[in-house]
C-alpha positions in Angstrom: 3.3 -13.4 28.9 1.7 -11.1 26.3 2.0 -11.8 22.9 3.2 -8.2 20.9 1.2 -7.5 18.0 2.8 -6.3 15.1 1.3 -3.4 12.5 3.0 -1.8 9.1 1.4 1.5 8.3 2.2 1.9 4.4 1.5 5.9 3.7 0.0 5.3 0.2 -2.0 8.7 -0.5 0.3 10.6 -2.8 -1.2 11.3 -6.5 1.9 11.4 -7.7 1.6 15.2 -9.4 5.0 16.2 -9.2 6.0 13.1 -11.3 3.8 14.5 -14.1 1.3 12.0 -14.1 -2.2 10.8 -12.9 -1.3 7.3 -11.7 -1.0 7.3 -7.7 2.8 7.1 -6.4 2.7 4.1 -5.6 1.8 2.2 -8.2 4.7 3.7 -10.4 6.5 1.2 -11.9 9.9 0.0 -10.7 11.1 -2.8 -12.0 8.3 -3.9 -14.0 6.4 -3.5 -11.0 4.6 -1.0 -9.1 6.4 0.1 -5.7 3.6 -1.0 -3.7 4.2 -4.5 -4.6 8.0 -4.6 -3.8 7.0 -3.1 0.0 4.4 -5.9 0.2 7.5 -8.4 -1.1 9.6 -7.2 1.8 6.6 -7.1 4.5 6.0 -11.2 3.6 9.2 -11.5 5.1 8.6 -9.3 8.2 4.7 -11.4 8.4 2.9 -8.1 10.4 -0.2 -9.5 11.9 -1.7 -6.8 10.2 -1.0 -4.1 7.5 -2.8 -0.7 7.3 -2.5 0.9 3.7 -3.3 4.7 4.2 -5.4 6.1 0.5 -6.6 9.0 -0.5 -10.2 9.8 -2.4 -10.4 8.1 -5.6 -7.2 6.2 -5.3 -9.5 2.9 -6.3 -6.6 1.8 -8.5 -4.0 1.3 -5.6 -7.2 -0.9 -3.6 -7.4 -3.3 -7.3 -3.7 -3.7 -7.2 -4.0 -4.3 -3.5 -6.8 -7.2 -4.4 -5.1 -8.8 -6.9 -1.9 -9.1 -5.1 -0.8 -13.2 -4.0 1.7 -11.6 -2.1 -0.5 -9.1 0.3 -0.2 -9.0 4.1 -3.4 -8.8 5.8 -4.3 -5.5 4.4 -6.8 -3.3 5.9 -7.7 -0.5 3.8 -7.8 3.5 5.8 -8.8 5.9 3.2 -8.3 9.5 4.0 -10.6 12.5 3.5 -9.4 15.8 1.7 -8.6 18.1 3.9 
């Protein structure tokens, strides 16, 4: 029998410009936190085989937090172009 693979897609390429501010969306804070690291929290549970995290240009920032993370999934990075 086949073995199913499993894949989150986390959508991270909002800026974040209607909140009024230059950080990307996802690393806004919640909780002393940013978001992206309470998704990654809930995906160690869920153990994808792999996890794509969708970026936009310039969006180095969410890639550091990404690095420096104990908690990540296997993360593959997909950066998008500007359309």
């Amino acid at each position: 029998m086949k073995k199913h693979r499993t894949v989150a897609i986390v959508l991270a390429a909002g800026l974040g410009t209607r909140m009024s501010s230059t950080l990307p969306k996802v690393l806004h804070p919640l909780g002393g936190r940013p978001m992206l690291l309470h998704l990654f929290e809930t995906l160690s549970h869920v153990l994808p085989d792999t996890t794509v995290l969708v970026t936009g240009p310039d969006m180095d920032s969410v890639s550091g937090v990404v690095a420096n993370n104990k908690l990540k999934p296997n993360v593959c990075l997909l950066y998008t172009s500007p359309s």
